[in-house]
C-alpha positions, -999 to +999 in steps of 0.1 A: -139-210-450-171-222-461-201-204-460-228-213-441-251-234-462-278-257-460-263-299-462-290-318-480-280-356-484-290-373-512-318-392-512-342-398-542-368-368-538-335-349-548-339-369-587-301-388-580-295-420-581-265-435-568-249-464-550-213-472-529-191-465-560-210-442-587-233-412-585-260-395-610-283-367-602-296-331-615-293-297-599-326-285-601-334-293-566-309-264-552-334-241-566-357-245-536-326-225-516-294-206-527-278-223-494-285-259-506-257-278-507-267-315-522-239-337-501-232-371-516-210-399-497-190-428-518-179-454-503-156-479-533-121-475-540-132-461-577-161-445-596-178-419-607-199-384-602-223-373-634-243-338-621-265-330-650-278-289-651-255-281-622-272-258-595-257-242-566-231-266-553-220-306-547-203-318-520-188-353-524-173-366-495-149-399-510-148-430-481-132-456-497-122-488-470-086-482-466-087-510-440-061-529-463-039-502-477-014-478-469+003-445-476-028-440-501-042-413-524-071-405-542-072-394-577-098-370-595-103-372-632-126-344-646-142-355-680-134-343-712-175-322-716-166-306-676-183-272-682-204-251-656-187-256-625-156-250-604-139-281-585-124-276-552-113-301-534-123-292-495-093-293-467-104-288-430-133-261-442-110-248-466-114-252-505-087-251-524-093-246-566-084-273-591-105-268-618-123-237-632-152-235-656-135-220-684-107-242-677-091-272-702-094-301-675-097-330-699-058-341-699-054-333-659-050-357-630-054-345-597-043-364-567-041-357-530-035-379-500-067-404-487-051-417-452-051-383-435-075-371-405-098-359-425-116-374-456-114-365-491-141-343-500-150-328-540-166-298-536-182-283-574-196-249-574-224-242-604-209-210-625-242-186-626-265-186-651-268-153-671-291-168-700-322-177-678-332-213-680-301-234-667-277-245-692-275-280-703-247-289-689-229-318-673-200-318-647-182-351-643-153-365-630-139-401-621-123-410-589-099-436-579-075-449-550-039-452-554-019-471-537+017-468-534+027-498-531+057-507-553+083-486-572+062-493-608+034-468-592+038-433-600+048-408-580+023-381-570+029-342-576+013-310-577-003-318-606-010-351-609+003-378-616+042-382-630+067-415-632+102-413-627+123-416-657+155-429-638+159-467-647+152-493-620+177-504-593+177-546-592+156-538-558+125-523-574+126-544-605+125-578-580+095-555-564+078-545-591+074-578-616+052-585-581+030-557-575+026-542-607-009-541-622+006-554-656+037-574-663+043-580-699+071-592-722+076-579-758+089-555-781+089-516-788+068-514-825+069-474-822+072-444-801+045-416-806+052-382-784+019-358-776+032-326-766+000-310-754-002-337-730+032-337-720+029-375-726+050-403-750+030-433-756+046-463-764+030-490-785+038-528-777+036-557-795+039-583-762+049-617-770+033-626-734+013-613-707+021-624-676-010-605-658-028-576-663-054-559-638-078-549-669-075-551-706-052-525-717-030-551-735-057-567-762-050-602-781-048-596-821-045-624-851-009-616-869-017-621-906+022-626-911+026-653-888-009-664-884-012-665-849-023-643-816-005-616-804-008-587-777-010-549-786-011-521-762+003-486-751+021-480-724+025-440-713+046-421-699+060-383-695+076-369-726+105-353-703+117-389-700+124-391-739+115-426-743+130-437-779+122-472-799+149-493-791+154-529-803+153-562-787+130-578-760+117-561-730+102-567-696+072-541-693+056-532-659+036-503-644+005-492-633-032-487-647-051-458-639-086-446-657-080-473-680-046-462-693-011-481-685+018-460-670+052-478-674+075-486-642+102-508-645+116-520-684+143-535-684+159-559-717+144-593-706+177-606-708+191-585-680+159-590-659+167-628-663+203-623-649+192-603-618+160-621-613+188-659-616+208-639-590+186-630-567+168-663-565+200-679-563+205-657-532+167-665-521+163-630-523+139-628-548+102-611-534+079-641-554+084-666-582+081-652-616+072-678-643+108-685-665+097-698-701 
């Protein structure tokens, strides 16, 4: 349970600054009390939390508008310099540990539902200080809302976030080339594989993007054909043992914390036969541009 402690919400006397989506601030001010607890409330669908010289504890209670989505999640990134606190996330007055301070947290995903009857809530508890004057440190993580929306959005698990490495029925590849956040259509250059991430990343050279939600897929001048093309890297688990294969593809997925996550990829020429059928049947979920 949580102990009983003293709720202080931010305002600026407390040296934060913050608005809906992102929030700055030191933890000097918990030195007035050992039961301060400086509470935070954020309101967007993503963001992020910065506490510089951590002190005593942060309680970040995430309200993003779910008005228009369902069967949603929130996902916690810690940043790659997290060092001098604990992260718990907080269920019904009861924390539960996700990240220590000695911990490795900088590859880690952490996601847990955001539709339940209670709302998300970060909890970080400053590690003591055994060296007198409080470290300079900085605890940080980004946050963001997932929604499941499509079969190209990963699945959630225990520790984050995974994809499934089973090939797309014609069902979820007619769903995805519609909800994704990117649909491109290229070639495989290379396949790179990071064990310590668990992770495969492969590069694409895209011949077309459809649509992208951000700019994961960048436009480059080919010196061998003089002309623009798209690079990017797409990820996804190395237990799916993703190889370089030849021919054109169909990418799609989602984006999260600026990365792309492959869903569906099938050869563009079989997408073109299920997509013909299915229209054909006027059972296809939207119109996809044909070239």
């Amino acid at each position: 349970m949580l102990p009983n402690l003293i709720i202080l919400t931010c305002f600026l006397a407390l040296r934060c600054a913050a608005d809906l989506c992102n929030w700055t601030g030191s933890g000097f001010a918990a030195g007035v009390d050992s039961r301060i607890v400086l509470q935070v409330r954020l309101r967007c669908t993503k963001g992020s939390v910065r506490w510089v010289y951590p002190g005593q504890a942060l309680r970040v209670v995430l309200e993003p508008n779910l008005s228009s989505a369902r069967h949603t999640s929130i996902c916690i990134k810690p940043s790659p310099s997290f060092g001098g606190a604990s992260m718990f996330i907080e269920r019904a007055g009861q924390l539960q540990l996700l990240v220590t301070d000695s911990g490795r947290p900088e590859y880690q995903v952490f996601c847990f539902p955001a539709d339940g009857p209670h709302k998300p809530v970060i909890y970080l508890q400053a590690s003591p200080q055994s060296d007198g004057p409080r470290n300079r440190r900085t605890v940080g993580f980004k946050y963001e809302l997932l929604t499941n929306r499509s079969a190209a959005a990963p699945n959630l698990g225990p520790s984050g976030l995974e994809t499934s490495c089973r090939p797309c029925n014609d069902t979820e590849l007619l769903m995805a080339i519609c909800s994704s956040d990117f649909v491109v259509r290229g070639y495989i250059k290379k396949v790179t594989h990071d064990s310590r991430r668990q992770m495969s990343s492969v590069e694409v050279s895209a011949l077309r993007v459809y649509w992208q939600r951000s700019g994961v897929f960048e436009q480059q001048l080919d010196p061998l054909v003089s002309c623009q093309s798209w690079r990017g890297h797409i990820h996804t688990l190395l237990q799916c043992h993703v190889k370089p294969g030849d021919g054109e593809f169909l990418f799609t997925g989602s984006e999260h914390f600026g990365e792309a996550w492959l869903g569906c990829a099938p050869r563009y020429k079989d997408f073109l036969s299920v997509y013909h059928n299915a229209r054909t049947a006027r059972q296809n979920s939207c119109d996809f541009p044909l070239d």
